[in-house]
N, C-alpha and C positions, 0 to 999 in steps of 0.2 A: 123234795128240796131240803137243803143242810143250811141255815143259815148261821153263822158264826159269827161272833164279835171280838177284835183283836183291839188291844190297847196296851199303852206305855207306862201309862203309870197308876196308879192306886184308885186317883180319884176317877180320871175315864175310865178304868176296868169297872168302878162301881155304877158310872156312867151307864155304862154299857150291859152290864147285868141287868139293871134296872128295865133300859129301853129293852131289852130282849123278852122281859119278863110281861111289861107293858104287851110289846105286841101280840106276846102270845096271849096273853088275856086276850086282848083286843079282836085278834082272829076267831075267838070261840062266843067270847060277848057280841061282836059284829058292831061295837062301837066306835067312835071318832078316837083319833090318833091326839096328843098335844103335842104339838114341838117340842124340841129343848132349844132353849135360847140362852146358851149362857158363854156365847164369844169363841167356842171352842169349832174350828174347822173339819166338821165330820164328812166323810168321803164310803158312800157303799159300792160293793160290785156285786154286779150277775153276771156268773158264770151256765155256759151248757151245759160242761163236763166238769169234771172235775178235778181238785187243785193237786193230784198227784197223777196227772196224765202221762209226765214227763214231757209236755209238749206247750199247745196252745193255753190251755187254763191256766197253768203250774208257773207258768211266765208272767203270767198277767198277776197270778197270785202277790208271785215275788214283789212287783212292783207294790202293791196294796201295803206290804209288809216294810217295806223298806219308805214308803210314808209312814206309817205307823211308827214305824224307829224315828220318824226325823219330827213327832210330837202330835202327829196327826191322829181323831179316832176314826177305825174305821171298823168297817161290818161288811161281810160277805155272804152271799149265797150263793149254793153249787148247785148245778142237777138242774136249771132252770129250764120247764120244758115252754115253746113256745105260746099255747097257749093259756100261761100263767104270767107273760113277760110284762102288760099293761099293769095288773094288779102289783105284781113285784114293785113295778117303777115308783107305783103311785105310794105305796108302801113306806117305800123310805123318803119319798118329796115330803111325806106328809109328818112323817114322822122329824123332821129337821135336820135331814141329808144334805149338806150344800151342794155337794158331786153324786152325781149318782151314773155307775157305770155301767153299760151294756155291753158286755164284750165278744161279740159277733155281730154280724150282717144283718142276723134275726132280729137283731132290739133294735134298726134303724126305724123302722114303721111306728112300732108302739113309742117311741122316745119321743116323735117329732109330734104324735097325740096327745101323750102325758104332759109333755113339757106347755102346753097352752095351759094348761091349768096351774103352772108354777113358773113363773117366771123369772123370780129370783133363786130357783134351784138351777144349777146345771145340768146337762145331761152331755154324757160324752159316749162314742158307739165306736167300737174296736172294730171299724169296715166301712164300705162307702156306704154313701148314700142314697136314698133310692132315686131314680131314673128322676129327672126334674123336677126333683124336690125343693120347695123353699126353705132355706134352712136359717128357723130365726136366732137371735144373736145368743140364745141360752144355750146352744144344740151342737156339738162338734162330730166332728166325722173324720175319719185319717182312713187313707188309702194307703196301707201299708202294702208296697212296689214288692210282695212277694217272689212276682214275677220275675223280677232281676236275677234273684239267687239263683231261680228258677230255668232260666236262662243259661248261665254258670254251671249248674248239675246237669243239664243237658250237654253242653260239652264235652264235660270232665266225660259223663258216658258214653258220647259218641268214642272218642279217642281211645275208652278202654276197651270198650266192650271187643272180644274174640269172634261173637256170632253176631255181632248187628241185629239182634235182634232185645229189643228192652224194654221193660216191663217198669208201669205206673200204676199206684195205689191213691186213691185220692175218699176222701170225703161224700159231703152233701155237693150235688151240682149248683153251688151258689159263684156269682162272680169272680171273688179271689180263687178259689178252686179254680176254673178254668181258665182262669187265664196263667197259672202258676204250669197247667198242664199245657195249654198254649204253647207259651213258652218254652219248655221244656222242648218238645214236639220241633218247634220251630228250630231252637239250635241242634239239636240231633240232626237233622236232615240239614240244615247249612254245614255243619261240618262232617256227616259223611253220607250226601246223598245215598247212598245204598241202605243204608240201616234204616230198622223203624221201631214206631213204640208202640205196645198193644197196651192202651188206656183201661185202668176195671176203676170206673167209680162206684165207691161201696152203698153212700147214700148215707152214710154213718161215720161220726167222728167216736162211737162209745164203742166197740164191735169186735174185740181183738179176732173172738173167733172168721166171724167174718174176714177180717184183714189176713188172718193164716189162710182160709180158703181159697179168695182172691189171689194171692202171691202162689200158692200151690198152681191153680190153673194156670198161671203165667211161667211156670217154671215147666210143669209138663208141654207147654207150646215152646217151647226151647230159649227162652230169656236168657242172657248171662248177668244182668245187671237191673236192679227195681229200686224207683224209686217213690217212697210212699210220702204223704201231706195228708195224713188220717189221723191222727193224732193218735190213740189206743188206739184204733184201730189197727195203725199203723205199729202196733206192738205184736199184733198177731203177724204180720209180712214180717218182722223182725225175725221172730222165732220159725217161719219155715225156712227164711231165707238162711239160718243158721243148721238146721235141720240139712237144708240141701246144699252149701256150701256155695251159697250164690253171694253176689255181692252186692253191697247197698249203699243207698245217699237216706238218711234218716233226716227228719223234721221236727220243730218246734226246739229243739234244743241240742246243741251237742251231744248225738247220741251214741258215739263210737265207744264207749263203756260197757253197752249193750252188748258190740260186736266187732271186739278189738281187732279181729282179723280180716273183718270184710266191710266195716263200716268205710266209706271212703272218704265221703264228708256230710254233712247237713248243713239244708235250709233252716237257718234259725233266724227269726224275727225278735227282735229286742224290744219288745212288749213290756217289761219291767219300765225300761226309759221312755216309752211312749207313752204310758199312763203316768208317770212321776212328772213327765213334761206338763202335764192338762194342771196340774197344781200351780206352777208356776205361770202358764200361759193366764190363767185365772187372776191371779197376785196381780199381773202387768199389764190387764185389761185387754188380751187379746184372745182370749178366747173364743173360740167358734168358727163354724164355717167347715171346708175339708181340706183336712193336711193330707197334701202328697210328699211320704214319705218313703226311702228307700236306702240303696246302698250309700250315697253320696250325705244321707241325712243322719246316718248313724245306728235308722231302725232296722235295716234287715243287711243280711249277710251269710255267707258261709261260713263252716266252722274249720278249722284246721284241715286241711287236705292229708290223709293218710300217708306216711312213708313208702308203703309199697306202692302208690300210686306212681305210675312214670316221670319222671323227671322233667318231661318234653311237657306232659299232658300237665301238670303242676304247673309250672312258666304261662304254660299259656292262659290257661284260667285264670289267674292270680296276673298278670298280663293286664286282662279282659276286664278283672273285676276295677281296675286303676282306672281304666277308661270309661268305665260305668259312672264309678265315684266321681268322675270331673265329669263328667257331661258329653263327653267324647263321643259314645255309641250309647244310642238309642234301643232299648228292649222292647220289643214290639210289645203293645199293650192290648190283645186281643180276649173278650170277654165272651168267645164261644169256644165249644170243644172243637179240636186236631187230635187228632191222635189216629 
């Protein structure tokens, strides 16, 4: 793991030096932590992956940084492997974190443990939460409606694709993964019955290689069009699909820079505003609980529809995505695999 400490001005950078310096004694002495209590709002995050994935981390990052700019301290760690996520948490409760952020599915379980031991620390988890959980008033959760976009790119690629036949790169089989492929699945086959999708979940959001493998075997089954939610992973589908002049819907960020000529659009999740939000939900005493967020709330979306995309196929998405946004049509919210 990379733990880093970012700050605004002189006295939290010394802040922060200090605390960094602290815990790394503290991990090798195996001593007690002491707060800092000196009024100043500090906020950590754990990351999986990491903050230049160009995707899910790298967003979440931004947000971290853009508190940071607005006077806040904050401290991150990357590379967070699951079985380190409880000690992580406890780590920075202990240390005098008021926010301390899980940003995946993963940190739902360890967050809802830790947090009984700290009550006036926050804990907020970038995913749902788990299956009938009690979720006490320190604990937040957002269901980021992935799915929606997810929805939308299934569209766009039923109507472009040539051979009806389309290709999905996805992650670890958690929740939002399937239900993003769900969906996806579900409006390809609503708008053209004949087509279909052959799903490859890698099992891995770190993996480019893997993600070029996966995309290969989809392309030699005769795919015209993949759409990946691997984060790097999803960097390796980038570069075969560029190799083999196939086309693509990319994730976590506007990624058509990557692939000016076949990117078509991206699932991007606005994960900078959904953790900048928890600050202020915080300030207004409303913190906690599970935000269902989506197209209509500002947190997730597609990115700019390509030019070369048809005209017809543009209108309707962008259409579709109007009616999502008001409440109009319903995205089915399905938390098993289709494909």
């Amino acid at each position: 793991m990379k733990i880093r400490t970012l700050s605004r001005s002189i006295v939290a950078l010394t802040c922060a030096v200090a605390f960094l310096f602290v815990l790394g004694s503290m991990a090798f002495a195996g001593g007690a932590r002491e707060p800092v209590d000196d009024g100043v709002f500090r906020i950590a995050m754990l990351l999986p992956g990491s903050i230049d994935d160009g995707g899910w981390n790298q967003a979440a990052h931004r947000g971290l940084i853009q508190l940071r700019d607005g006077g806040y301290t904050t401290s991150f760690t990357e590379g967070v492997q699951v079985a380190s996520i409880d000690e992580a948490l406890r780590n920075y409760a202990e240390s005098g974190y008021n926010l301390v952020i899980g940003h995946g599915f993963q940190f739902g379980e360890p967050a809802l443990r830790v947090s009984a031991s700290f009550p006036d620390t926050y804990f907020f988890v970038s995913g749902l939460s788990p299956a009938d959980a009690e979720i006490p008033r320190n604990v937040g959760f957002i269901n980021q409606k992935e799915f929606e976009a997810a929805y939308l790119s299934g569209v766009l690629a039923a109507m472009e694709s040539e051979t009806g036949r389309i290709g999905y790169v996805g992650g670890l089989e958690i929740p939002s993964q399937l239900a993003n492929l769900a969906a996806f699945t579900t409006a390809v086959q609503n708008t053209n019955p004949s087509a279909t999708v052959n799903g490859i979940m890698t099992g891995t959001f770190g993996d480019p290689a893997l993600g070029q493998e996966a995309a290969i075997a989809l392309i030699e089954g005769g795919v015209d069009i993949i759409m990946h939610t691997a984060d790097s992973t999803g960097l390796g589908v980038i570069e075969a699909a560029i190799e083999h002049n196939i086309r693509l819907i990319g994730y976590g960020s506007d990624q058509s820079s990557l692939a000016p000529e076949l990117m078509m659009t991206s699932l991007v999740p606005n994960m900078t505003q959904a953790i900048v939000n928890q600050v202020g939900l915080i300030e207004a005493g409303n913190f906690g609980g599970l935000w269902n967020a989506g197209i209509g709330e500002g947190i997730i979306d597609i990115a700019p529809i390509a030019s070369f995309v048809s005209a017809n196929t543009q209108e309707t998405v962008l259409a579709l995505r109007e009616q999502i946004a008001a409440g109009e049509f319903q995205v089915p919210e399905i938390y098993e695999r289709i494909d």
